[in-house]
C-alpha positions in Angstrom: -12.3 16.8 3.1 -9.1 14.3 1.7 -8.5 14.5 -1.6 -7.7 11.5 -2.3 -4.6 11.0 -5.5 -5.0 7.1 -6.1 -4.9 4.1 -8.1 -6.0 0.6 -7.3 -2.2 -0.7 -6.3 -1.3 -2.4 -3.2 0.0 1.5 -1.8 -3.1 3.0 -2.8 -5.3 0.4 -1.4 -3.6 1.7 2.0 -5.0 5.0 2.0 -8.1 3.3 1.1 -8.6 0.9 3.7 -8.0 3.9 6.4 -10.2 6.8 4.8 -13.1 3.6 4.8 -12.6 2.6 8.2 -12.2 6.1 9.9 -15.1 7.1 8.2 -13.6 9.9 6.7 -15.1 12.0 3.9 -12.7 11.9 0.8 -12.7 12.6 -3.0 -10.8 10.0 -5.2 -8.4 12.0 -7.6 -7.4 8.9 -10.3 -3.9 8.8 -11.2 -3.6 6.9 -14.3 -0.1 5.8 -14.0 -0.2 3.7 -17.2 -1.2 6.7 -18.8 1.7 8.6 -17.1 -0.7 11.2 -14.9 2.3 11.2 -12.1 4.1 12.9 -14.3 2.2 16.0 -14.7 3.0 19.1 -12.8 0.1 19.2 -10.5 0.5 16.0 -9.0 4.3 16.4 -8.5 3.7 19.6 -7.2 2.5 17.5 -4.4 4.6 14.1 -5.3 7.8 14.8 -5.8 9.0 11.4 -6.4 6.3 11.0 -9.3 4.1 8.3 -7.4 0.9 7.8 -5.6 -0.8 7.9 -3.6 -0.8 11.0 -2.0 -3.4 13.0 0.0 -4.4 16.5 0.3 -6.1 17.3 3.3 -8.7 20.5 2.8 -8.9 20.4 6.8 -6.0 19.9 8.4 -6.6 20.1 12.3 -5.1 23.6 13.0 -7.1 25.1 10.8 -4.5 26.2 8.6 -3.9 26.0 4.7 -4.5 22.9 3.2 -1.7 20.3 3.9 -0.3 17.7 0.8 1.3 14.1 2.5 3.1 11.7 -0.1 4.2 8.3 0.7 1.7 6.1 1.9 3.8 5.3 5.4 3.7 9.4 6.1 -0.2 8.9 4.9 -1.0 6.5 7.3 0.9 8.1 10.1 -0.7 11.6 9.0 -3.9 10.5 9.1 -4.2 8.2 11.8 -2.4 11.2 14.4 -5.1 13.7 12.7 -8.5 11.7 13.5 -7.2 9.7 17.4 -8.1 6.0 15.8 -5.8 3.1 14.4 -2.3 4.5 15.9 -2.7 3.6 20.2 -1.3 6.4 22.8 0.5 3.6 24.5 4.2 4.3 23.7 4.6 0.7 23.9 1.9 0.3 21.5 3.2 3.3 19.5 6.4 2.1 18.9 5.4 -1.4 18.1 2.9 -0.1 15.3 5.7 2.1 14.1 8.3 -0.6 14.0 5.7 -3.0 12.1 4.8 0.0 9.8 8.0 0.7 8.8 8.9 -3.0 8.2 6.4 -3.2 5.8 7.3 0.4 3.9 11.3 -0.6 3.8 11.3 -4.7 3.6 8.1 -6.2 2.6 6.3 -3.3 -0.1 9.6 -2.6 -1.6 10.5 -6.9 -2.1 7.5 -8.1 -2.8 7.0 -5.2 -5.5 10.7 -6.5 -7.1 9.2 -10.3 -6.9 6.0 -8.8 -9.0 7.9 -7.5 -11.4 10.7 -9.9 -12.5 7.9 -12.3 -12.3 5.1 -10.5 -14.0 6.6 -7.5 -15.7 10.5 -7.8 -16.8 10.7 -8.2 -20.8 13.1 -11.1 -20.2 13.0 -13.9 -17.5 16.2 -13.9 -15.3 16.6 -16.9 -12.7 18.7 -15.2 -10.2 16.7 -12.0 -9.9 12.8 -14.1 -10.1 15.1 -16.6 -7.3 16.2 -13.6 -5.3 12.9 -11.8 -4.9 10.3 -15.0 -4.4 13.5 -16.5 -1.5 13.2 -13.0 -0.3 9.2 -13.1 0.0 9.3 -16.3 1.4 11.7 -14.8 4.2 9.4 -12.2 4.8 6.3 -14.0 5.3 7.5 -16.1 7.4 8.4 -13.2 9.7 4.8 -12.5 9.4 3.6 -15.4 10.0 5.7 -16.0 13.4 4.3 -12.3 14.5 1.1 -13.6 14.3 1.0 -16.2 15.7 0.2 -15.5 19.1 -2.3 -12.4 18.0 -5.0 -11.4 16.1 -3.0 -8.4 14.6 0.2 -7.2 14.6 -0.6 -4.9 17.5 -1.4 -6.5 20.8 -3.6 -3.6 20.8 -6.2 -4.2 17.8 -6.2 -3.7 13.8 -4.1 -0.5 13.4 -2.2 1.3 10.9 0.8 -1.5 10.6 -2.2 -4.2 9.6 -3.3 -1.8 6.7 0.0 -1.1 5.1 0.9 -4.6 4.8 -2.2 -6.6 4.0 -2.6 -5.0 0.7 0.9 -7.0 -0.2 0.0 -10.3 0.3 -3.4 -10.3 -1.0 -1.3 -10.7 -4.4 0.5 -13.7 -2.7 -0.3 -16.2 -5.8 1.7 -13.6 -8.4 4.5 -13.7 -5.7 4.7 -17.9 -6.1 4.4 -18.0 -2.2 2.1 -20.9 -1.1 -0.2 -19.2 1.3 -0.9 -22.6 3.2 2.8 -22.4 4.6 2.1 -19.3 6.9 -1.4 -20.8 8.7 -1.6 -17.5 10.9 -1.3 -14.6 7.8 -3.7 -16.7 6.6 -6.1 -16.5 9.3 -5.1 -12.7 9.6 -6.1 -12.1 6.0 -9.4 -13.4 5.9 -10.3 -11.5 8.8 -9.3 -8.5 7.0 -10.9 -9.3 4.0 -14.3 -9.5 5.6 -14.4 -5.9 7.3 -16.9 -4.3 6.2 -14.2 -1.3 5.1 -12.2 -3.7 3.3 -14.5 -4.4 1.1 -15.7 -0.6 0.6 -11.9 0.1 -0.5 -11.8 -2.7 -2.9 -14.1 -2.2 -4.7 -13.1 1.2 -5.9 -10.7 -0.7 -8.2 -13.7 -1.8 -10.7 -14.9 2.1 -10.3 -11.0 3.5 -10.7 -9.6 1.1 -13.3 -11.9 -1.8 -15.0 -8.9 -2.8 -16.4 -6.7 -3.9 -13.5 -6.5 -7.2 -14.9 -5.2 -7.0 -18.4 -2.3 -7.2 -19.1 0.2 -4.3 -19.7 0.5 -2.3 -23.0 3.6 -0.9 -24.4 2.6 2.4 -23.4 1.7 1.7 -19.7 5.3 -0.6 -20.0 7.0 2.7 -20.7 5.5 4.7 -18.5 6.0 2.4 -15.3 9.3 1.3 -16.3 10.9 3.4 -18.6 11.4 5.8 -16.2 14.9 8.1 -15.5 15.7 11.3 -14.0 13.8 14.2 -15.1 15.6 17.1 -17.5 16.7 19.7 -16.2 
């Protein structure tokens, strides 16, 4: 058994989409991070850096004690090396998945997230930053857009763990200001996505988690998302 610590976020959907299309059995464990549950000792006891998602697995595959994984690229990797499925043997294949994988967890999560939040989030509107991260999106789907062009998925060799971290990112293309129309082939890539069966399993655990993903922000949830410094010593 996974435990499962999540919230309905483009990260968290990652885990998601895996657990639904390995079939693996898993518990959701909600982290409320609007009402500041990555901050309490449990979950940093296996989250350090005070965000989710992050798995526990009950079962690890030497039969040891239970193992804790945080960061969703570690996740992925984790998960998809425990149960043989979504990471191929091919070290060409390997190291393909692995370079599109970590693409997505150092360039695409980590811009796009700074494009939602001067856009959505920041208590003031600055040009240069909202400028900076929607140019920067723009870049970067076009770098997806040119990788797909010639295939289905990123990986010559089928949907893999590189197509899960990153389509959770630009399902939120409209709050990014990207026109989707401009990249034909993530296009094509995301609605192919959208209708696995799987996909639709792990999405809709954000009406069950959080039925209010779509309101907007309190003061509260502002502070606890982006009020954040180092902890006291």
């Amino acid at each position: 058994m996974i435990d499962l610590y999540y919230w309905p976020t483009p990260n968290g959907h990652k885990i998601t989409l895996f657990l639904e299309e390995a079939g693996l059995p898993y518990a959701v464990k909600p982290v409320d991070i609007g009402a500041g549950d990555q901050f309490k000792p449990g979950f940093l006891a296996i989250s350090p850096n005070n965000r989710m998602p992050a798995i526990v697995d009950r079962a690890p595959a030497d039969g040891g004690a239970p193992i804790s994984v945080f960061e969703s690229g570690a996740i992925l990797l984790y998960l998809a090396e425990k149960c043989g499925k979504f990471l191929d043997r091919d070290p060409r294949q390997r190291i393909a998945t692995l370079e599109w994988l970590f693409w997505q967890v150092g360039g695409l999560g980590p811009m796009l997230g700074q494009n939602h939040h001067f856009n959505q989030y920041a208590p003031e509107k600055i040009p240069y930053a909202i400028e900076r991260y929607v140019r920067e999106s723009h870049r970067l789907y076009g770098v997806l857009d040119q990788r797909l062009r010639d295939r289905e998925f990123l990986i010559d060799s089928g949907y893999g763990i590189a197509d899960m971290a990153s389509y959770p990112w630009t399902v939120c293309y409209a709050r990014q200001n990207i026109d989707i129309d401009e990249f034909p082939h993530v296009k094509r890539w995301m609605r192919v996505i959208a209708e696995r069966p799987a996909t639709q399993r792990a999405y809709a655990l954000t009406a069950q988690t959080n039925p209010n993903a779509d309101k907007p922000l309190n003061e509260e949830e502002r502070k606890h998302l982006f009020g954040q410094s180092a902890p006291s010593r």
